[in-house]
DOVEXRO-222318 format. One record per residue (C-alpha): x, y, z. Coordinates in steps of 0.1 Angstrom, whole numbers, plus 5000, padded with zeros to 4 digits. Layout:
# residues N
XYZ/...
//
This chain:
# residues 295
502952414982/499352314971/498452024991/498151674970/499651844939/502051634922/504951884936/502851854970/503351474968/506351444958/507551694986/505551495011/506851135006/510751295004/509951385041/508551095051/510450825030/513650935021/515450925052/517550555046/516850265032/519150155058/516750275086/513650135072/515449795069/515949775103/512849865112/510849695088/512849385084/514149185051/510549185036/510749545032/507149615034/505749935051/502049815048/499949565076/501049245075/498148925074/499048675100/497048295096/498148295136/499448555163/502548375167/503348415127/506548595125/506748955105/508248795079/505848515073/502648735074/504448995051/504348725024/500848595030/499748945024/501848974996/500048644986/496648774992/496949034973/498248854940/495748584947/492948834951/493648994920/494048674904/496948674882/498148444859/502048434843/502248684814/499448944831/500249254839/500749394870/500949814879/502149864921/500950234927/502550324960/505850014950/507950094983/510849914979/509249644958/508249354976/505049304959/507249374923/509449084935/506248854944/504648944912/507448894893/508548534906/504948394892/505948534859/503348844857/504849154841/504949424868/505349814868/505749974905/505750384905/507450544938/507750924942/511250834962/513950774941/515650574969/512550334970/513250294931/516450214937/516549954962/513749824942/515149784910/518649634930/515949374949/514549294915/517749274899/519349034923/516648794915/517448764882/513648914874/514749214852/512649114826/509749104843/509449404869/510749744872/510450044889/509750374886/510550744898/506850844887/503851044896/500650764895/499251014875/501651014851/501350644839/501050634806/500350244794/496150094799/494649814797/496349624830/494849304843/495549444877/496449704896/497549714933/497450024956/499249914987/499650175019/498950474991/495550634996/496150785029/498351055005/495551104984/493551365002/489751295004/488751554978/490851394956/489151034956/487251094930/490151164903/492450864921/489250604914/488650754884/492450714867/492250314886/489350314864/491050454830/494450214838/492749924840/491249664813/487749594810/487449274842/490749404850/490949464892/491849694914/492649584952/492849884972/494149855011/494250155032/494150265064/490450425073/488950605103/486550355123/483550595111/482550905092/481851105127/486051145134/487251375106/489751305083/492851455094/495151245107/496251475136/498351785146/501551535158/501051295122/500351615103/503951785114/506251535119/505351215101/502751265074/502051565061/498651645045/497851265055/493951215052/491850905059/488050845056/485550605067/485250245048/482050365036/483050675019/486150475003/483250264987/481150504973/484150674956/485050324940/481550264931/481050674919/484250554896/482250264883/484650014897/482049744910/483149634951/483049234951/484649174984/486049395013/487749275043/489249405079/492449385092/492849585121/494249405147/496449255121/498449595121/498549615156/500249345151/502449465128/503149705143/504049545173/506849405153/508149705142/508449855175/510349565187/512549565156/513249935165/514149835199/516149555187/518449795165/517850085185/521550155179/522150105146/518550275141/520050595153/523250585136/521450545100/518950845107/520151035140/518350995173/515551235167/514251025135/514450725158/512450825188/510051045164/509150685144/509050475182/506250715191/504750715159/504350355155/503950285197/500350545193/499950415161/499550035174/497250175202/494950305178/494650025158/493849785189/491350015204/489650055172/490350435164/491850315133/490950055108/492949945075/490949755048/491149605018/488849634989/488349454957/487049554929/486649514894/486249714861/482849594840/482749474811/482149674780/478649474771/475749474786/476449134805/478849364824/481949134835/481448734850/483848604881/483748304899/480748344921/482748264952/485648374965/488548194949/491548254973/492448145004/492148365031/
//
């Protein structure tokens, strides 16, 4: 299997995903979100900082009711959902067909089938342009490094001119580590997982000609979250087991447990970038000079 193919993919995330919604529900609680949370304050439960990021990320991109909206990366469609209950026309792609399942149920039950959907679909596959935004959420550590380039470059091609792109990914703390995730991540929880430093994220967005307007840090916010998810684990330790057998259970607890350390002691970093595709003229493409969400 060539690594970062679209078979490759599509091989990895059915290891890593596809194991039960059931399990990940548990785990991740009803929000449903497998990406860092943004708490306003460390007593913020899971649930409230999953939808402030979720916020974030829609006011960062700055959507308005009748834009649309592509989720590369969709999950189980919590972002989808968000999108979709401010009236923006949203498209989520998901290699895992239980992901596009659950998500399509979740979007279904909320009376929003209209709006949002979800795919079983390769990002590279997408066929429609000109989006106002588009969303990559928890996705590039799949990518592969050598790969940036062509990732960056199809954000590029999907999006409208002053269309944006907010990119949030888990990064080493420099360029110095490598970009291998490790020998335990590679073989049991993400294979082929690569990360890079922040600043070799934003030369491949700028390489792309996507122009960087803001990036931000939120490292200790996954720590955080993870911290959540351990104790959620523990929490349903039971029922946790039952949904996807003991050795899935104990295999994510260590995951997640090392995966919290490294993210307090600074090994690893997750941030989020926003940028924006120029215009076509040769004033390029105006925005508000400050930033224009809340943080």
């Amino acid at each position: 299997m060539i690594p970062h193919s679209e078979e490759g993919d599509s091989e990895t995330v059915t290891s890593h995903y596809d194991r039960s919604n059931e399990f990940f529900a548990k785990v991740l609680g009803p929000s449903m979100t497998y990406t860092c949370a943004c708490f306003p304050e460390a007593e913020t439960t899971l649930e409230e900082a999953q939808v402030n990021k979720l916020r974030l990320v829609l006011d960062k991109l700055d959507l308005a009711a009748g834009d649309r909206l592509l989720d590369i990366g969709c999950g189980w469609g919590s972002l989808l959902v968000a999108a979709a209950h401010r009236g923006i026309r949203a498209i989520g792609v998901t290699l895992s067909p239980p992901q596009a399942e659950w998500a399509n149920d979740w979007i279904a039950r909320e009376g929003l089938s209209d709006l949002a959907e979800a795919r079983v679909m390769d990002y590279r596959e997408v066929k429609e342009k000109d989006f106002d935004g588009v969303a990559s959420l928890g996705m590039m550590e799949h990518v592969g490094v050598a790969h940036y380039d062509e990732y960056f470059a199809k954000m590029y091609s999907l999006l409208r001119p002053g269309g944006r792109l907010l990119n949030h990914q888990i990064t080493r703390r420099d360029s110095k580590q490598g970009q291998h995730a490790g020998k335990f991540i590679n073989r049991y929880v993400f294979p082929d997982g690569e990360l890079a430093a922040p600043g070799v994220v934003m030369t491949h967005l700028g390489d792309a000609g996507l122009e960087i307007i803001h990036e931000e840090s939120l490292r200790q916010h996954y720590a955080l979250t993870l911290q959540h998810w351990c104790e959620n684990l523990e929490a349903n330790w039971d029922e946790c087991m039952k949904e996807a057998g003991r050795e899935t259970a104990l295999l994510w607890g260590l995951y997640m447990s090392g995966a919290r350390y490294s993210f307090e002691t600074n090994s690893l970093q997750i941030h989020q970038f926003l940028a924006v595709r120029p215009g076509e003229d040769s004033l390029g493409h105006w925005y508000p000079l400050r930033p224009w969400w809340d943080a």
